[in-house]
N, C-alpha and C positions, 0 to 999 in steps of 0.2 A: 504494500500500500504506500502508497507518494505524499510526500508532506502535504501538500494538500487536500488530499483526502481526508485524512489521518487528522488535519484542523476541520475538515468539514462535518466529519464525525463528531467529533470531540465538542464544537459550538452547538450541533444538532442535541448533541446526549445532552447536554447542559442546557439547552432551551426545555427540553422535552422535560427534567427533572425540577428545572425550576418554575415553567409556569404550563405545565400539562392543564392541571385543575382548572387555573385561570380560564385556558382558554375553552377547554370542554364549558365552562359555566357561562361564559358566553356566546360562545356558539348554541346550546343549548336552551339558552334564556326563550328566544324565540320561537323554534322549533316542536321543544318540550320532547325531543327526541334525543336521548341520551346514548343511543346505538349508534345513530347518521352521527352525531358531533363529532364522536370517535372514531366513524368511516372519513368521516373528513380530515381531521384532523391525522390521521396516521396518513393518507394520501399528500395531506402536504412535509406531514417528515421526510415521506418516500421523496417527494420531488426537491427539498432541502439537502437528500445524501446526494440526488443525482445531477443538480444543480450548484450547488455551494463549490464540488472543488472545481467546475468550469467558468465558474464566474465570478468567484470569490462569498463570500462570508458579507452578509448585508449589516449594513449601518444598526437598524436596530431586526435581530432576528425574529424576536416576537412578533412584534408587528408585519413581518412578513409572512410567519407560519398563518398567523390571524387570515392575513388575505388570501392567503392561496387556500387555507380551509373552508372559509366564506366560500369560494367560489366554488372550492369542490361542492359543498352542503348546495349552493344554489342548483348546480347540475343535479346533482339526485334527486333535488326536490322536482326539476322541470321531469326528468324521465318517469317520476313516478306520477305526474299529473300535470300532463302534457298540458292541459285548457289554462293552467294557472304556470306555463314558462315566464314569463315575460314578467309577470308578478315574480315571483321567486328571483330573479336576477337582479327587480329593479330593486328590491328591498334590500339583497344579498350588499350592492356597489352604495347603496344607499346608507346602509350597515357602517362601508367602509369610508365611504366620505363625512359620517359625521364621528369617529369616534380616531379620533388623533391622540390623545395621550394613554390610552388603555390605565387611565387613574383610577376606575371602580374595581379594579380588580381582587377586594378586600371583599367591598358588596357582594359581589357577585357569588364571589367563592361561599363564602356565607349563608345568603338563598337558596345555594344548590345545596348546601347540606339540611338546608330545611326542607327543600322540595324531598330529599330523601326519608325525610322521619314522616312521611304525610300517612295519615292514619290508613290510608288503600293500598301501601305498601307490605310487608310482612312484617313485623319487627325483627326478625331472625336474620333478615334481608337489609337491616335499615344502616348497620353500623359498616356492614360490607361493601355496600356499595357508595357510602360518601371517602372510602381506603380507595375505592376504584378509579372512582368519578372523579375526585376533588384531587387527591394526593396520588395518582398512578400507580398504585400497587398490584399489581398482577394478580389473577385468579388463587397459583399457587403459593401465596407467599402471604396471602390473606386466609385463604384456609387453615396454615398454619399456624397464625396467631388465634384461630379459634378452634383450634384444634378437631376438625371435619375434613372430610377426604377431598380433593382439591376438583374434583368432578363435579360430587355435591353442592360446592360454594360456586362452581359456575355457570349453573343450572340455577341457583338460586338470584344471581345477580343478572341471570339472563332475564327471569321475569318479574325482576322489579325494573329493567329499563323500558318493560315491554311494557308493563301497568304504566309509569308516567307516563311514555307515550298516549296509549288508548285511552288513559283519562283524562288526558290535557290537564295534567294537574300544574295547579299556577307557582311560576317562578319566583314566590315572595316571601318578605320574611313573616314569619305569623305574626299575629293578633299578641299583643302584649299578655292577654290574659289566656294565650294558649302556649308561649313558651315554654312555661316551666315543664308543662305534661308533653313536648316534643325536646324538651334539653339533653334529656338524658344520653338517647342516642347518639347527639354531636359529640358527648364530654366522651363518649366509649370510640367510637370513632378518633378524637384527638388522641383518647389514651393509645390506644391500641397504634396508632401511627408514630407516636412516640418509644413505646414499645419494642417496637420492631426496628427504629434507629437503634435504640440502645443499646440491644443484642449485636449490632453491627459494630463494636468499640475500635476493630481495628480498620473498619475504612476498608473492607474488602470490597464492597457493593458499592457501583460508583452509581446505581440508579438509586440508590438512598442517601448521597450528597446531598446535604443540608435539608434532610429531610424531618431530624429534630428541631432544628430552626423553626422550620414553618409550621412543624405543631406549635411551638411556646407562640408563636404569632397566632395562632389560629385560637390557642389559649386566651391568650390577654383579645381579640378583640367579644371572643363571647364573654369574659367579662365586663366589657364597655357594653354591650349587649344588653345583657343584664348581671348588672353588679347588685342585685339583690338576692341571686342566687347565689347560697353561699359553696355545692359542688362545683361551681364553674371556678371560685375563687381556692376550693381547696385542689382540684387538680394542676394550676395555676401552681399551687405553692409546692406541689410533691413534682412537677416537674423541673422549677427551678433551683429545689435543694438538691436534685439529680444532675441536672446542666452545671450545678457549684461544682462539682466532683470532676467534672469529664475530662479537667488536664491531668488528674491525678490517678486514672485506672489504668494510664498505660507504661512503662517503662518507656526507656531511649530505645530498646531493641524491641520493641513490640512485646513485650511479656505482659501478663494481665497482674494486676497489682488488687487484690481484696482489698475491702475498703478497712478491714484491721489494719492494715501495712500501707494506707496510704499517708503519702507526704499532704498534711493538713496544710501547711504554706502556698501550697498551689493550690487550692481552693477557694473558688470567689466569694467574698465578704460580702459584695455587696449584691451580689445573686442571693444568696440565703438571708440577707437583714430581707429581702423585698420577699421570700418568699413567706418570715415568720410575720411581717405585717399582714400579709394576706391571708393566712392561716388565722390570724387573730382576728383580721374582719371578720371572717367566715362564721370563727366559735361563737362573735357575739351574736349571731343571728339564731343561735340556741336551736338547729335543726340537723343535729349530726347527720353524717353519711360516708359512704366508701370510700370519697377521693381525699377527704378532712379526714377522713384516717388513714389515707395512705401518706396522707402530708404530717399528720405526729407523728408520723413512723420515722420517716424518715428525717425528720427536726430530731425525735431520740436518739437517733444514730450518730447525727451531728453534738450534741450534747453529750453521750458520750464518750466521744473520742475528743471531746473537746475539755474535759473535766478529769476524763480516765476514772470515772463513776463507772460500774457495770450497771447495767438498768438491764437485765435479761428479765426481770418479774415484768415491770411496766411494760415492757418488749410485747412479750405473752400476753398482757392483757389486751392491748391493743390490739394481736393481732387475731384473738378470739372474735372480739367487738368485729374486726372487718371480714370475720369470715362467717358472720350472720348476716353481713352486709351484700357479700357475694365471696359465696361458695365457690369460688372457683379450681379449676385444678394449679392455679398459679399460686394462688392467694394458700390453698389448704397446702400445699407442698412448704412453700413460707411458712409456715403458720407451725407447722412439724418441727422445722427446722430450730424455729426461736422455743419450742418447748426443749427439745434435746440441750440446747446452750443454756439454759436455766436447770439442767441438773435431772431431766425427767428423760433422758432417751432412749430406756425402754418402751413408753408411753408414747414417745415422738415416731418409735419405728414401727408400731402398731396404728399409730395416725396412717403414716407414707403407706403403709401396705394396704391401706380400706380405701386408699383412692383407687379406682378404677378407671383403666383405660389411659393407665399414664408412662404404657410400658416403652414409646418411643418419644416420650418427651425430655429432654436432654437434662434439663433443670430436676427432675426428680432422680435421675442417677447420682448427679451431682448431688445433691439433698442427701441421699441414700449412703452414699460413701462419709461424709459427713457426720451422719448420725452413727452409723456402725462404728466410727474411729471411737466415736464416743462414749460409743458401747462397750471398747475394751476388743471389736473383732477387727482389728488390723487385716488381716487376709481379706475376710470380705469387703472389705472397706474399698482394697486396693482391688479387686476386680469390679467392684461397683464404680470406679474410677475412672478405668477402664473403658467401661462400656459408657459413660458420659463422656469420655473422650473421643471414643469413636461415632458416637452421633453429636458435636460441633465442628464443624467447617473452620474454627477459629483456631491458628495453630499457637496463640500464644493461651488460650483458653486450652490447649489440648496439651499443651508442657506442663502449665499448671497444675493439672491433675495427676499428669501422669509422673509428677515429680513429687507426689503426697503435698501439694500446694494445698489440700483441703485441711489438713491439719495446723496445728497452730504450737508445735511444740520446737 
């Protein structure tokens, strides 16, 4: 491949990662067609690889994907109803003449996540498809974070694009007094996007480039949204005491560093002051819930290694509290883990064993080995180690293990 391919890729992969969402949300707006936004929109990536290294790499690349998917979406729409070409085209260039700084691009992304939570959709389907739609995350890489066969979840996002479509359901942000009962799904949505950066620490995946970024963005504006929801404020604050860490998980040579051994000096100050204010708006609105507990979880953490307090009781209790909140296999694997560190891990490895269906999830082997060290079963520990090594992709996560990095002696 020639240098200029090699930059025309490389601009294309970085438009595609940085404003995919954007633009599906406005291509989309009109249409109410979330299949065509995305026929178009990949028509014009295609014509961006075969274009950019003959002609160079355009001034502003966004604004070009924009029009050359506009024009694509306008042709589909003429070939699908030939009596209404002329319309489709004129609206299509009309699109493009009046919208010169693509500055809604906040708005918009926003809507589309609310067009997603719209009650004619499935809820199983609602947090999947603003991963899809909004943030580009492929079929199988969303299935993963919710742990479903990757056929299953795109089947299932098949026909939630196909309901928006057939119900022209409208591009807006709801009714002030229907947010809070359509919130939820956005904050699981942002979480889960967030998520799945995290797990990526060493930057292998260059299509999840700044793709934590645009959650804590997409965080803080459903805050300005509604800042009287006090889960949008607490997911806000357990992402930010996350993002305080992120220079500190990794060594110089890419080795994964446990947050017991991390260099607290390289953690941002002033990322965790804004996430305990936010935490503290949150509690005075006196309505706990799952992401206000994942945000003192992770404020405890920070407290102490900042003290060299052990808080493994308070640990536990919290994380009892959030696994009333949602049961999940993320949450109850956690949840095992901080009972075994408080001195119960017999108890902790009879938690890990009653979850079901977690035998290829990478984080419960890790857990597994963990808890056995603590058990006193070495041996097992280290082929429980093992087998969590052999399912991550991440080789300084798979040294760690496999060098009894889960121990601590």
């Amino acid at each position: 491949m020639n240098q200029s391919r090699r930059e025309a890729n490389a601009q294309a992969t970085l438009a595609a990662r940085e404003s995919y969402g954007k633009l599906i949300a406005i291509l989309a707006a009109r249409t109410r067609d979330v299949a065509a936004a995305e026929d178009a929109l990949a028509d014009a990536f295609a014509a961006a690889i075969a274009q950019w290294p003959r002609d160079g790499v355009p001034n502003n690349p966004v604004g070009w994907l924009l029009t050359v998917a506009r024009r694509s979406a306008g042709h589909a729409a003429a070939r699908r109803q030939t009596a209404d070409r002329g319309t489709a085209m004129i609206q299509m260039l009309e699109d493009e003449r009046r919208d010169t700084g693509l500055d809604d691009f906040g708005d918009d992304r926003l809507k589309l996540m609310f067009v997603c939570t719209h009650p004619a959709i499935a809820v199983d389907a609602q947090a999947p498809l603003m991963l899809q739609t909004v943030l580009g995350l492929d079929a199988a890489r969303i299935a993963g974070s919710f742990l479903v066969a990757p056929a299953s979840m795109g089947q299932r996002l098949v026909r939630a694009k196909r309901r928006i479509r057939d119900a022209g359901i409208a591009f807006a942000i709801p009714r002030p007094i229907d947010i809070p009962e359509r919130l939820s799904a956005v904050l699981s949505a942002i979480y889960a996007a967030y998520g799945t950066a995290w797990d990526d620490i060493a930057g292998a995946d260059e299509r999840l480039a700044g793709l934590a970024d645009e959650a804590v963005w997409l965080a803080r504006l459903t805050v300005q949204l509604a800042p009287e929801e006090p889960e949008a404020l607490g997911l806000l604050a357990m992402m930010l005491h996350c993002e305080a860490r992120r220079a500190a998980r990794r060594g110089p040579d890419g080795s994964f560093i446990a947050l017991r051994d991390q260099d607290v000096a390289l953690w941002s100050r002033d990322m965790m002051a804004e996430a305990e204010s936010a935490l503290r708006a949150a509690a005075r609105m006196g309505r706990p819930g799952r992401f206000q507990t994942e945000a003192a979880i992770q404020s405890l953490h920070v407290q102490s290694r900042m003290t060299g307090e052990r808080l493994h009781g308070p640990l536990v209790q919290l994380y009892d509290v959030l696994a009333r909140f949602a049961p999940t296999t993320g949450v109850l694997v956690a949840r095992s883990v901080a009972h075994a560190e408080n001195g119960e891990a017999d108890a902790a490895l009879s938690q890990l064993d009653a979850i079901t269906g977690a035998e290829t999830y990478q984080p419960w082997w890790a857990a597994r080995a963990r808890i056995l060290w603590l058990c006193g079963q070495g041996a097992a520990a280290r082929k429980a180690a093992s087998r969590a090594a052999g399912l991550s992709n991440d080789p300084g996560i798979r040294r760690f293990l496999l060098t009894d990095g889960y121990r601590d002696d």
